[in-house]
DRENVEX-707496 format. One record per residue (C-alpha): x, y, z. Coordinates in pm, whole numbers, plus 50000, padded with zeros to 5 digits. Layout:
N
XYZ
...
***
This chain:
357
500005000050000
502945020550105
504335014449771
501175022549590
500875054849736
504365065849654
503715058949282
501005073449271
502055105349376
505005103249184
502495101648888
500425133449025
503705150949057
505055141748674
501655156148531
501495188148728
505305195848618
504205184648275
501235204848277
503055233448436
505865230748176
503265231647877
501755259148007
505005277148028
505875266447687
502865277647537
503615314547657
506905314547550
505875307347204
502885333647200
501215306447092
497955330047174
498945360646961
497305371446637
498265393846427
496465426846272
498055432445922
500115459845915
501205463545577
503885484445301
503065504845024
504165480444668
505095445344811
505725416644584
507645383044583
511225380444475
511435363244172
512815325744215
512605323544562
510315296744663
512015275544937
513615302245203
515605329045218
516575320145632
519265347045586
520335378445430
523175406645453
523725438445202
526595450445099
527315490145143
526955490344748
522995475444740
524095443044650
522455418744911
523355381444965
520315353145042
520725319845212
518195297345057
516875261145076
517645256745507
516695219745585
516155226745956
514685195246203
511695200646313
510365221746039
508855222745668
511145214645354
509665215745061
512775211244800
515435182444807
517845203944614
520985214644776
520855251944962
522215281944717
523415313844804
522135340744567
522805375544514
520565405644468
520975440344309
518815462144492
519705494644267
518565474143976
515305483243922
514335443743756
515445432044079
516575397243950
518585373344144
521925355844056
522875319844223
526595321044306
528535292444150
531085278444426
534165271644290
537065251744440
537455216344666
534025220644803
531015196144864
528435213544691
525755179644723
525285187545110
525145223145128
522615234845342
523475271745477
521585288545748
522945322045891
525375341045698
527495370245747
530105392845488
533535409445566
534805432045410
538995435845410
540655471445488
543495460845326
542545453945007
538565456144973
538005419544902
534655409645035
534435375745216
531035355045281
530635335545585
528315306445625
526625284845850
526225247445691
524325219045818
525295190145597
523545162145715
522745175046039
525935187346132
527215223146242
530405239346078
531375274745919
532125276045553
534675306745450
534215318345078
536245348944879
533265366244662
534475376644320
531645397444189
532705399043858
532715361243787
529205356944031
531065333144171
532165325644592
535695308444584
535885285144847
538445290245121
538195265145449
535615247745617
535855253246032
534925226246261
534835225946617
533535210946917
532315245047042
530555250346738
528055223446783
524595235346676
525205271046506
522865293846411
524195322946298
527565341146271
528785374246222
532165377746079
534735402146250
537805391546045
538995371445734
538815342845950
537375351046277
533555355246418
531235351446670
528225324746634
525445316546851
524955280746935
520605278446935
520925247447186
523255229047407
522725194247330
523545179946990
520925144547052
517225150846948
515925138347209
517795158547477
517355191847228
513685189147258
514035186247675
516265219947667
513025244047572
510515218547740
512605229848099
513515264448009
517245256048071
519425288147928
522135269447830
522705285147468
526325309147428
527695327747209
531525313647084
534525332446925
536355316346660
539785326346530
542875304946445
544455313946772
541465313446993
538225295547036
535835298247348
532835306947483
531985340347576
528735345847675
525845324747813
522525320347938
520155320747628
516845302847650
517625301347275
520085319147101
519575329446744
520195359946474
523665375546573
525035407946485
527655434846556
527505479446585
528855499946342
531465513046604
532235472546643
531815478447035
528795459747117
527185428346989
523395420546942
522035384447009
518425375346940
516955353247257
514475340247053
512055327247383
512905350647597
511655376347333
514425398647423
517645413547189
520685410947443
523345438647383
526605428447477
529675450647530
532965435547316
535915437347590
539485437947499
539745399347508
536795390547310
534495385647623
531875397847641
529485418447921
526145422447955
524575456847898
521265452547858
518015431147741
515225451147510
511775439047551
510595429247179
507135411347226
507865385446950
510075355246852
512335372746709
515195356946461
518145371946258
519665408146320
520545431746055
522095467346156
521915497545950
525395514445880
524395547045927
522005549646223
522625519046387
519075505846379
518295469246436
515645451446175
514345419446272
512615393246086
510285375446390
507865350446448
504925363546600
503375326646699
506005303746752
503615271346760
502025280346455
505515280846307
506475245846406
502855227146350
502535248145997
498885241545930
498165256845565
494475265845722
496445285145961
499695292245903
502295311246062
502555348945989
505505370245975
506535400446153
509685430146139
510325448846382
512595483846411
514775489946705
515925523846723
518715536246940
519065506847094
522185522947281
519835551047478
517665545947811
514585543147605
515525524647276
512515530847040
510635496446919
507945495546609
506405470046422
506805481846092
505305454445922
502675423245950
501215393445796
499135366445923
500685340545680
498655353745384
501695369545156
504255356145342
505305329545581
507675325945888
509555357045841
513355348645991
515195381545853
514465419345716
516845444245650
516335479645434
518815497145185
518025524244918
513855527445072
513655492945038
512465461245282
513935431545269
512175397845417
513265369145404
511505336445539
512855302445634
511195279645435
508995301645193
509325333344977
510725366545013
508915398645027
510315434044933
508475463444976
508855503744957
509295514845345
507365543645472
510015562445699
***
C-alpha cells in the first residue's frame, strides 16, 4: 500500500510539472497572439525564391546576399535540392537574382546554409562570405572569397569545432574570425527537445579565430540571429524565447558583458544593423507554435520589427510590418537599403516592399 501510494504521487507530481511546463511553453511561444496586418506600400515576391531565404546581409553598394533552401529539424522542407546562396541588386530596378557558383574543393551535394554574414577587408577591399552549413545535420562554418565579377564565391576553408556544435548564425569580425550563437546545448534530438521543454538557458555565444576559440557569453533560453554595431563595440544576440535582443559590450579579450536586454514582444530571429543609424531590423515570428505545426488553414505569419537607438535609456521599438501568413510565411530576417524592405522567410518566399520612413 505504502508502495502504491508513493507511485501514485509520483504520477500526480510528473503531470502537474508536465502540465506546468506546457503551460510555460505555450507562453513562451505566443502561441495565443494574432496578428492585425500591418502592411507596406508596393510589396511583391522576389522572383525565384520559393524555398527560404533564412538569411540575408547587404553590401554598402545595394548588392544583398540570400541563404536559401535551410533543411532545419523540426520544420517544413519543401525542395530536396541542395541550399544556394544568391545575390541581389537592389539598385537594379528588375530586381533579379543571381545563384553564386562555388568554385574550388568544396562539397556542393550537402550544402545546406543557414545564417550568413560578409567581411569586408581594409586592406585590400575583398569581400568575404561567411556561412553556417548543416550538411547532414551537422554544424560547421564555411569561408568563401566573393568575386563579383565572375558571380562566383571561391571557396576558402571549412571550420569545425567542438564548440561550434549547433550554430545558428555568425557574424564575421575578420577574414577568419567571428562570433556564432549556438541555438541549443545538446547535439541528441531527444535531449534538444528537453532543453526548451525545461527552460534551461544553456545557449552561448563562441569566438572563433585560428588562435582562439571559446565561449563568451551564456545564458540564452535560445540563442539565434547575431550581429555586431557599426562602432564594432557591442554585439546584438536575438533570445528568441525570451523575446528579448541582448546587447553585449565587446571587451578587449573578446568577452563579452552584459549591457542590457530590450523587451521585443515577438520571437524574434536574425539581426541586421543599419550602417548609418545603427538601427536593428528583425525578421520575427509572431506565433512560435504556429511556426512549428505549419497548418496551411492557419499558418504562421511574419513580423519586422525596428529597434531604434538601441544604445539610449529608452531604445525606440515599432512594428513596421505584418502578415498573418497570407503573403508571406515565417519571416526569419528583414533588413532595408536604398527605401527598400527586405524579408526573408525560412522555408517560403521573400517579400520586398517600399518602406514608409
Amino acid at each position: 500500500m505504502g508502495k502504491l501510494a508513493v507511485l501514485s504521487l509520483a504520477v500526480v507530481a510528473l503531470a502537474v510539472l508536465i502540465g506546468e511546463r506546457l503551460i510555460t511553453l505555450r507562453h513562451l511561444s505566443l502561441s495565443y497572439r494574432e496578428l492585425t496586418q500591418n502592411y507596406l506600400p508596393n510589396c511583391h515576391h522576389i522572383e525565384g525564391i520559393e524555398y527560404g531565404a533564412e538569411d540575408i546581409t547587404i553590401l554598402e553598394n545595394g548588392l544583398a546576399f540570400l541563404s536559401t533552401g535551410l533543411k532545419y529539424p523540426g520544420l517544413p522542407s519543401y525542395s530536396d535540392d541542395p541550399g544556394t546562396i544568391y545575390t541581389l541588386n537592389l539598385l537594379d530596378s528588375e530586381l533579379k537574382i543571381k545563384a553564386l557558383n562555388i568554385k574550388g574543393d568544396f562539397v556542393k551535394d550537402s550544402f545546406n546554409p543557414h545564417g550568413i554574414s560578409v567581411y569586408t577587408d581594409d586592406k585590400d577591399g575583398a569581400v568575404y562570405l561567411f556561412a553556417v552549413n548543416h550538411p547532414q545535420g551537422n554544424s560547421q562554418v564555411e569561408i568563401f572569397r566573393f568575386v563579383e565579377d565572375e558571380n562566383v564565391l571561391l571557396y576558402i576553408k571549412t571550420i569545425r569545432h567542438e564548440l561550434l556544435h549547433n550554430v545558428n548564425d555568425i557574424v564575421a569580425v575578420g577574414t577568419e574570425s567571428f562570433y556564432a550563437t549556438n541555438d541549443h546545448y545538446f547535439t541528441n534530438g531527444i535531449l534538444k527537445f528537453v532543453e526548451p521543454f525545461l527552460s534551461l538557458p544553456w545557449c552561448d555565444v563562441v569566438y572563433y579565430s585560428p588562435q582562439t576559440v571559446q565561449v563568451v557569453a551564456g545564458g540564452f533560453l535560445i540563442a539565434n540571429g547575431i550581429n555586431i554595431s557599426p562602432d564594432k563595440r557591442h554585439l546584438y544576440v536575438a533570445d528568441l524565447l525570451k523575446h528579448k535582443i541582448v546587447v553585449l559590450e565587446i571587451q578587449k579579450n573578446t568577452v563579452l558583458s552584459r549591457v542590457k536586454e530590450v523587451d521585443v514582444g515577438s520571437l524574434c530571429d536574425n539581426i541586421e544593423v543599419d550602417r548609418e543609424s545603427g538601427d536593428l531590423w528583425l525578421g520575427c515570428h509572431p506565433n512560435g507554435l504556429k511556426c512549428i505545426f505549419h497548418d496551411p488553414n492557419d499558418p504562421p505569419g511574419s513580423e519586422v520589427i525596428r529597434i531604434e537607438n538601441i544604445l539610449s535609456e529608452k531604445p525606440r521599438v515599432t512594428q513596421v510590418y505584418s502578415d498573418d501568413g497570407s503573403v508571406i510565411i515565417a519571416s526569419s530576417v528583414a533588413t532595408q537599403y536604398g527605401g527598400k524592405l527586405l524579408t526573408g522567410t525560412v522555408y517560403q518566399k521573400a517579400l520586398i516592399c517600399d518602406l514608409k520612413l
